[in-house]
LUMTORDREN-765704 format. One line per 2 residues: for each residue x, y, z of C-alpha. Coordinates in Angstrom, 3 decimals. Layout:
N
X/Y/Z; ...
//
This chain:
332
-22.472/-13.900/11.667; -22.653/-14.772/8.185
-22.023/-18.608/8.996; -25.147/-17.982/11.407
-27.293/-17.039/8.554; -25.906/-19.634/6.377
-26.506/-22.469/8.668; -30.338/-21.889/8.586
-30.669/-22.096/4.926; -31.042/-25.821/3.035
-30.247/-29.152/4.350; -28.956/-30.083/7.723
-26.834/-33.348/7.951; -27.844/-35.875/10.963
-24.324/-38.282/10.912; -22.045/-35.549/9.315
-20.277/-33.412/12.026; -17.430/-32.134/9.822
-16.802/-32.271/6.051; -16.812/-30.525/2.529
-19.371/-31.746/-0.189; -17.636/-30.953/-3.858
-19.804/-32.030/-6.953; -19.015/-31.181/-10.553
-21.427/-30.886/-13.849; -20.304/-30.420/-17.241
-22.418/-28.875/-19.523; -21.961/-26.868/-23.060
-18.266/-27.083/-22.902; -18.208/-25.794/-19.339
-17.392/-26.802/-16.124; -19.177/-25.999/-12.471
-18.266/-27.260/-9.460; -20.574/-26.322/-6.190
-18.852/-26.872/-2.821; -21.363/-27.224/0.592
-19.270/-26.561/3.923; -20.629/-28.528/6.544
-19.549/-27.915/10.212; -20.917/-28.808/13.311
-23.810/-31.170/11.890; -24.840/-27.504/10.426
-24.756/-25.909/6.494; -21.928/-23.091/6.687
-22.985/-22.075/3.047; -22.203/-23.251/-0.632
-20.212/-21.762/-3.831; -20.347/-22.723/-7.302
-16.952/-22.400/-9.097; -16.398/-22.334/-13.238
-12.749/-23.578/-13.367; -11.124/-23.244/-16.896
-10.568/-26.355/-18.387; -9.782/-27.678/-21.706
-13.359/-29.183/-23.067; -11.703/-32.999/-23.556
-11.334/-33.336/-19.496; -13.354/-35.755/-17.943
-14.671/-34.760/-15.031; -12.906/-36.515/-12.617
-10.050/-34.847/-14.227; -11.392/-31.342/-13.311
-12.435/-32.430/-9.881; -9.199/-33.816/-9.179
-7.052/-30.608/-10.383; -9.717/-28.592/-8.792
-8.757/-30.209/-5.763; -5.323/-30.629/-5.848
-5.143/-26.511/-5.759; -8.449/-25.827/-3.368
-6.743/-26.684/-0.150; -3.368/-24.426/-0.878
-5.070/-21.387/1.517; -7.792/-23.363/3.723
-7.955/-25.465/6.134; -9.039/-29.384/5.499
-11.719/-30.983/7.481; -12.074/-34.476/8.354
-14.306/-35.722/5.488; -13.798/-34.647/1.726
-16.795/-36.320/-0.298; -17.074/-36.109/-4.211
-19.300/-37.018/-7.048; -17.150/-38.536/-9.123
-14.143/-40.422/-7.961; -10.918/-38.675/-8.718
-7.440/-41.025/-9.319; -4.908/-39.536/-6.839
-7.729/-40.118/-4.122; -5.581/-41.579/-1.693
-2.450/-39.377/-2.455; -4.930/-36.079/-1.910
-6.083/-37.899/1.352; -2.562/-38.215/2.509
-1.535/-34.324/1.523; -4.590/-33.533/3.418
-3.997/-35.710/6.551; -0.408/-34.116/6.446
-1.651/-30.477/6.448; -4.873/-30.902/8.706
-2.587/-32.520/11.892; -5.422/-35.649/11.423
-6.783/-38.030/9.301; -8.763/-36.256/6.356
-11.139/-38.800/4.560; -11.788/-38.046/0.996
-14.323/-40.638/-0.585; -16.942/-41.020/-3.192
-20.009/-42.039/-1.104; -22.398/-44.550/-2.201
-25.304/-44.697/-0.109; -26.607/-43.028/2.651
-26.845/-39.833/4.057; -23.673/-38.923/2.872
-24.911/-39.375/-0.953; -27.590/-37.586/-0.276
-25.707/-34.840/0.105; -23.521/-35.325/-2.931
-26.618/-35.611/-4.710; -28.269/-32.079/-3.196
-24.784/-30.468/-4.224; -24.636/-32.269/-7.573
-28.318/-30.630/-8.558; -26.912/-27.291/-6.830
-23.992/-27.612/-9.312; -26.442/-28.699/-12.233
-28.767/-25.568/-11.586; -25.930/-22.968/-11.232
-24.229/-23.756/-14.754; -27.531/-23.671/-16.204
-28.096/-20.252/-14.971; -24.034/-19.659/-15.908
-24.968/-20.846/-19.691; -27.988/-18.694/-19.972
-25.931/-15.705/-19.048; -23.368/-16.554/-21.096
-25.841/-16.793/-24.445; -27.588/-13.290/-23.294
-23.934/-12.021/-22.920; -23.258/-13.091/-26.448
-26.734/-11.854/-28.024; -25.584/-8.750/-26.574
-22.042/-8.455/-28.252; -23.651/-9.478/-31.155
-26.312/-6.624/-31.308; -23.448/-4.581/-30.395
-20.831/-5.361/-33.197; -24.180/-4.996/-36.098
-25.239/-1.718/-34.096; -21.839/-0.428/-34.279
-20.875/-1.756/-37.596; -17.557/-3.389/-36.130
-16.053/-5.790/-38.137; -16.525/-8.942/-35.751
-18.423/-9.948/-32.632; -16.173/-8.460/-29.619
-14.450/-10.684/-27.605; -12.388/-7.822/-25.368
-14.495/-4.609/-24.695; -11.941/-1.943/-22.576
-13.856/1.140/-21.114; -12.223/3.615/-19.526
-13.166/6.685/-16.696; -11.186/9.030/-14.150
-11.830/10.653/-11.634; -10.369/13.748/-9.561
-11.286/16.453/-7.065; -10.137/19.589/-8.794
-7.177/17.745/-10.208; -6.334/15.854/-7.191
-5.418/12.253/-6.140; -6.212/11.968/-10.103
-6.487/7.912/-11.179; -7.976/6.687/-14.221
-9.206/2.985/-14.486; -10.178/0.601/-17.284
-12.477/-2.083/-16.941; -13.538/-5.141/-19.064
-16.351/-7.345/-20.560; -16.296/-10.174/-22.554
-18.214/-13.351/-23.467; -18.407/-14.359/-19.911
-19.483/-10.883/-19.141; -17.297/-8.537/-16.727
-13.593/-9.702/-16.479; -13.228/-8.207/-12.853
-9.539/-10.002/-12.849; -8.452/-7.830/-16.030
-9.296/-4.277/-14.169; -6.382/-1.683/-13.944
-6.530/1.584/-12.044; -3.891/4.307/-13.491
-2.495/6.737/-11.066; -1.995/9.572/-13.192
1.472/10.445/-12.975; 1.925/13.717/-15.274
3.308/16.590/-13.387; 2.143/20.114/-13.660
-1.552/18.533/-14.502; -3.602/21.425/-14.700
-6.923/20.768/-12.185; -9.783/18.892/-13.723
-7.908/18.722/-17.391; -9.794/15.459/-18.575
-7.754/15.059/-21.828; -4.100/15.013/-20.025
-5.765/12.331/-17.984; -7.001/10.125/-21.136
-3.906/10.586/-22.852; -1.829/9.545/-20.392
-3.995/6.658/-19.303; -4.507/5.284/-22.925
-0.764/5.747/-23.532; 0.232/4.066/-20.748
-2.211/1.111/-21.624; -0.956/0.857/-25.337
2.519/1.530/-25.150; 2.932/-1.542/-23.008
0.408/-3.666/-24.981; 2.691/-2.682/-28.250
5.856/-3.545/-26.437; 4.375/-7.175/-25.697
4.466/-7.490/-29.043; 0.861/-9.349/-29.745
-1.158/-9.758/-32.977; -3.772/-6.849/-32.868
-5.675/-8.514/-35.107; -5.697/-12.304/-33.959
-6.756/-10.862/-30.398; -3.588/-12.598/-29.284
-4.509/-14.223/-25.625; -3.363/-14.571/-22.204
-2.225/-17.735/-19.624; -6.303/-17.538/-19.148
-7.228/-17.747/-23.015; -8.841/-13.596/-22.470
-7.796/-11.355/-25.426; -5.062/-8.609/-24.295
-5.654/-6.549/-27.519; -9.426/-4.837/-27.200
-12.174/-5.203/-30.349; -13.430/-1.713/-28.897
-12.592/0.776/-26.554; -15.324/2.814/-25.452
-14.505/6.032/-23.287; -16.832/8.968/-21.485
-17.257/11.979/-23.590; -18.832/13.604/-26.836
-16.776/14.020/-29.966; -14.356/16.218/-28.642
-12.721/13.434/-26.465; -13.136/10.963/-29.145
-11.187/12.886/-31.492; -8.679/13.222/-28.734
-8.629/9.790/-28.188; -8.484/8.746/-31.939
-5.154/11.121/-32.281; -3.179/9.585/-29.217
-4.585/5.999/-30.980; -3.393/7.497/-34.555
0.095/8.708/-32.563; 0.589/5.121/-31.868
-0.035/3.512/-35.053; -3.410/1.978/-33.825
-6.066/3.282/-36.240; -7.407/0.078/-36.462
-8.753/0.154/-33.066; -12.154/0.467/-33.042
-13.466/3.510/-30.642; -16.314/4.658/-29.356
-17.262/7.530/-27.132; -20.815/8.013/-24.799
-22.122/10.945/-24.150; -24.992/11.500/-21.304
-27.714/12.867/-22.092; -28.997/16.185/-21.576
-28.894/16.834/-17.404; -27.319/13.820/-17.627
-30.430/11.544/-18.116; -29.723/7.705/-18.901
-31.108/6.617/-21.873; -30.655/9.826/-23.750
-27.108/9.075/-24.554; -25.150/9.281/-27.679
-22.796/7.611/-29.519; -19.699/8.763/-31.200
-17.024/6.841/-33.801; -14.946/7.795/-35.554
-15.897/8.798/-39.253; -19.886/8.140/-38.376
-23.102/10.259/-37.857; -23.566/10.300/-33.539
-26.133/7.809/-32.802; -28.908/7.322/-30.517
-30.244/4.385/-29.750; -34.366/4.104/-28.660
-33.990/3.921/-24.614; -35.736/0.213/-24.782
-33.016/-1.123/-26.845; -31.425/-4.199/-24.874
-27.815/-2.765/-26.600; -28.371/0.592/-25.512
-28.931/-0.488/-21.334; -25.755/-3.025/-21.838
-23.800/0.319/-23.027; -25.066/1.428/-19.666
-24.267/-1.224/-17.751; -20.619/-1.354/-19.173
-20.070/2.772/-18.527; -21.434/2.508/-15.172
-19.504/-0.412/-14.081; -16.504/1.577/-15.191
-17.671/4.815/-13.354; -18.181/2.886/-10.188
-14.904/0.990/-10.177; -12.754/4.772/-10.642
-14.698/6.687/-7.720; -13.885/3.477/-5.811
-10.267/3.339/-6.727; -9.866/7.500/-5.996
-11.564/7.321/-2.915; -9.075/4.542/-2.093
-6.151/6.614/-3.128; -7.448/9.959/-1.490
-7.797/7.855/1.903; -4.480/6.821/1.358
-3.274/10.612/1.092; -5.176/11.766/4.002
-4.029/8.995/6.466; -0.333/9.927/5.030
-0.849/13.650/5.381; -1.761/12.629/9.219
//
């Protein structure tokens, strides 16, 4: 159904039954490479992908790692036609051929109606990192309004909040989510199952402390540099700049002892309150050794503070319905 609706939208080819269109811009230090699928003369969609890659890549060098891994869980189709001709063209023609059952073409058109449609994907791909880059530099406005806001001694480049969720102290989970410069780092979410036993029902501060214990006992026993923001295989911080968590000043000073139990004082912590009947844009702020804060409900910081407890809230009621499911189906 969705390939339906997909194959009414853009450009049609007349002499291209079967093939995939790749096309890669680089702009601003970043990559984007938009991919049309085109079967049965029709457009079955597009997709823009941001692989990582070091700045000093060409772009055939991109393209051609992009492609050596794109293939691993799909099927090839006859044609493969790029913007930029890669080196191991023929060699990624043959692994294809050998994997498809047929001869897969993979070529760098030159005229035509095939360029045509390198060209339509090549402005596809130029349009989506421009939209990418624009994010990215209201992304890092934002982190810098929040570090002068907050006071914090550098621009965040890891922001962990955390949120659980129960039904009168069952199926309890806890979950963490986090933003960065590149905005929400979906791949770097973790749920907690909360483990403790004897938990009494609906007891919020056995849930943070064993959730934020669990997450920092395992960061300390990696070892990292708390204060270099020491990375990962995908160059994202493991150590947070902040850690922001649901709550007044009660839970903060909760969550600053279990921090202070740890040795982590230097782990900058903020708690958000809702506001009275739970109104958005009413909230306040909480650190550690401050006056609370609020912020005026216009402020651009204030809705990303929002956006980041929200995202949080939404991704624990999704992983407890999950687990309660899960229980139910068992208890069946």
């Amino acid at each position: 159904a969705l390939a339906a609706v997909q194959s009414t939208q853009g450009i049609n080819p007349r002499t291209v039954e079967e093939a995939d269109v790749f096309a890669i811009h680089q702009e601003g230090g970043y990559s984007c490479i938009e991919v049309f699928f085109f079967r049965t003369g029709q457009n079955w969609g597009n997709r823009a992908y941001f692989p990582r890659a070091e700045k000093s890549f060409t772009p055939e060098e991109v393209l051609g790692a992009f492609l050596a891994q794109f293939y691993d869980d799909k099927p090839p189709p006859k044609r493969v036609l790029l913007s930029h001709a890669i080196e191991e063209r023929e060699l990624l023609a043959d692994a294809l051929s050998v994997k498809a059952g047929f001869r897969v073409e993979v070529a760098t058109p030159q005229r035509g109606e095939k360029k045509e449609l390198v060209a339509h994907a090549l402005t596809n791909a130029r349009e989506a990192l421009g939209r990418k880059l624009a994010d990215t530099t209201t992304q890092a406005r934002l982190l810098e309004g929040l570090a002068a806001t907050l006071g914090l001694p550098r621009v965040p480049n890891r922001i962990e909040v955390y949120d659980n969720s129960h039904i009168q102290g069952t199926n309890a989970v806890g979950a963490m989510i986090v933003a960065g410069p590149d905005g929400l780092l979906k791949s770097q979410y973790r749920k907690f199952n909360i483990r403790s036993e004897g938990l009494t029902p609906g007891d919020d501060y056995a849930m943070m402390r064993e959730v934020l214990e669990r997450r920092f006992k395992r960061l300390l026993a990696q070892g990292p540099d708390k204060a270099g923001g020491d990375a990962d295989a995908d160059a994202v911080p493991r150590w947070p700049d902040l850690v922001v968590i649901d709550g007044g000043r009660g839970q903060l000073n909760a969550a600053q002892a279990i921090l202070d139990e740890l040795g982590l004082a230097d782990v900058a912590l903020m708690a958000v309150a809702k506001g009275p009947e739970r109104d958005a844009g009413r909230e306040t702020l909480f650190m550690t050794g401050r006056d609370a804060m609020k912020l005026e409900p216009r402020d651009p910081v204030l809705y990303f503070i929002q956006r980041l407890r929200d995202e949080a809230h939404r991704f624990v009621i999704g992983s407890h319905r999950k687990l309660r499911s899960k229980d139910m189906r068992e208890a069946g």
